[in-house]
N, C-alpha and C positions, 0 to 999 in steps of 0.2 A: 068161582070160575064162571066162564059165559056158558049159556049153553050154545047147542047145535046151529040154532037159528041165528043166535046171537054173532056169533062166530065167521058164519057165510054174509049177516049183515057188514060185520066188520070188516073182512079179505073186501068185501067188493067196494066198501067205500077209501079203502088205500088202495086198490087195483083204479080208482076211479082218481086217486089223488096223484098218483106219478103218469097219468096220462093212457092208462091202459081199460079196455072195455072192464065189467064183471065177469059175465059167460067167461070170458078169458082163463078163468079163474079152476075151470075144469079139464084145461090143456095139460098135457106131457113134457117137460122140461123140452125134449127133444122138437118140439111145434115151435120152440121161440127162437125169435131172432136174437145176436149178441146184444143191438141194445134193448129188446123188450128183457131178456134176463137183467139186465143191468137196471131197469128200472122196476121189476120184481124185489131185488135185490135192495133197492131202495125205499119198497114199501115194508119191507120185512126188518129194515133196519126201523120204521115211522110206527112199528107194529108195538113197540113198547112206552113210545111219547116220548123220546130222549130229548135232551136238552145239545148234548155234541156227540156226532155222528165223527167214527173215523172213516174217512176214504183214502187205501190203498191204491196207487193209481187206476183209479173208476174208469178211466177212460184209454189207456193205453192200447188195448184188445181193440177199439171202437176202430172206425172208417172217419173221416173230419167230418161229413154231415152227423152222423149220429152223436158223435163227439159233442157238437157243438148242440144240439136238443138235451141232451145228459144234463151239460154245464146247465145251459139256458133253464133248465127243470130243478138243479140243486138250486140256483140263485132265487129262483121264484118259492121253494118250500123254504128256501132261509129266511125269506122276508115275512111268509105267510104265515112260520111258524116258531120264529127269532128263534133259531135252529146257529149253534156255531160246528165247521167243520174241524177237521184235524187232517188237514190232504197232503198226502204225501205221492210225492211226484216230481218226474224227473221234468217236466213240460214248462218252462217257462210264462208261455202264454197263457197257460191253464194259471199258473199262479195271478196273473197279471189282472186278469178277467176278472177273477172272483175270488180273491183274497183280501183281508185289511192289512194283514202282518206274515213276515215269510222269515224262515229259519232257513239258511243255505250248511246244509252239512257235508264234512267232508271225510270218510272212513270214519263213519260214527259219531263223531263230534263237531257243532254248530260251530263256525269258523264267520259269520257274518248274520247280525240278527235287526230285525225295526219295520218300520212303516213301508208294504210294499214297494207305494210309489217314491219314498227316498232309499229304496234299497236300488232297486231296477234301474232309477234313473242316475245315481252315484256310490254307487260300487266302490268298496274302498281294499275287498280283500282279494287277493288276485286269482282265487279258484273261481270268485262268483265273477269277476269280470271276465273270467275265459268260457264260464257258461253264457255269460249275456252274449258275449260276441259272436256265437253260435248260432245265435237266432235267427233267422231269416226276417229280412228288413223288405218292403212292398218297394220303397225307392231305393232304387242301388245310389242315387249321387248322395245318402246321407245315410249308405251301407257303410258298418264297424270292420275293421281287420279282422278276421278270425285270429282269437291267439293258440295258438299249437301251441300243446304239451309237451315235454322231454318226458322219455323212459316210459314205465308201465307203473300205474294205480298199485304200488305196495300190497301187501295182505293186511287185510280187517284183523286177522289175528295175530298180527306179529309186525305193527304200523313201527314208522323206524322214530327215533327220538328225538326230542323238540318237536318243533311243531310238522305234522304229520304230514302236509303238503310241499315240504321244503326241497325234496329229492326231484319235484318238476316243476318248484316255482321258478320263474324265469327271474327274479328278484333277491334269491336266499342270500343269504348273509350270513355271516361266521355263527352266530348269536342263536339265527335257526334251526339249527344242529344242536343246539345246547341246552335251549328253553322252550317248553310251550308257552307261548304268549298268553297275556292276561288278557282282562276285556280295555277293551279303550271305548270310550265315549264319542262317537265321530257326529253326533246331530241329534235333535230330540228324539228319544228312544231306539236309536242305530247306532247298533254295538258292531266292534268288529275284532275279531282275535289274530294280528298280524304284528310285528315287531316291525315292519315299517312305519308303522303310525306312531311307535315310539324308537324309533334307533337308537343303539347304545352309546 
């Protein structure tokens, strides 16, 4: 084990690596702002030298400037430290920013999987195109429809049969009701589980 000294060397030099003083280091949980906890939070995760960090929406609690110093701080220890994430989040843009590969799941099960930028930009499963279209776009003349959902989000515990999103896909089909869909291959490594890509 380390010792004493050893120990207060180490806290200060990860208090110094996610962007916070040392002294710092002798504060009250209660002293800290949401994002200095958040980035506490993230030296405590760097405390053991992992190789992949999970982040549970890291940043949902945050304000959009603190939000945006979070991101800016995990991309920078990703590169400094070939660090891969595991982010799970409902945030769109958060994926967009600082992601290579995104998994869109729907009541537990990945329903659209691949390469960020040919997920976001060609959406092929119709829960992930009703999330994209949610997003808030800077130019309204090249703003998406929002697509609105029928009904209410089923139970996680008691999801209905075939494929799980078919009770508010605006697309379902007899077949939907009947089968969960396989993977279909829709582009280099974008996968997508919809029985439109294969109609009966």
């Amino acid at each position: 084990g380390l010792t004493r000294d050893q120990r207060h060397k180490k806290v200060s030099e990860l208090l110094e690596h996610v962007g916070l003083r040392p002294e710092m280091k002798d504060r009250y949980p209660h002293e800290f702002s949401g994002g200095q906890r958040q980035r506490i939070a993230i030296a405590r995760a760097l405390a053991v030298e992992p190789k992949l960090i999970v982040c549970d929406e890291p940043t949902s609690a945050l304000d959009v400037s603190v939000q945006a110093q979070i991101l800016n701080l995990l991309r920078q220890l990703q590169d400094e430290l070939d660090l891969s994430y595991l982010f799970v989040t409902h945030n769109i843009s958060v994926v967009a920013y600082l992601a290579d590969e995104v998994a869109v799941m729907y009541l537990g099960r990945i329903v659209e999987q691949g390469r960020v930028d040919d997920v976001l930009s060609n959406a092929k499963h119709p829960y992930t195109q009703a999330l994209l279209s949610a997003v808030p776009t800077v130019d309204s003349a090249t703003g998406r429809e929002v697509i609105q959902l029928e009904g209410d989000m089923p139970s996680p515990s008691n999801p209905p049969a075939g494929c799980h999103f078919h009770p508010r896909c605006l697309h379902a089909m007899p077949q939907c009701q009947q089968s969960y869909p396989e993977w279909t291959t829709v582009g280099q490594a974008h996968q997508v589980r919809c029985h439109l890509m294969n109609p009966a």
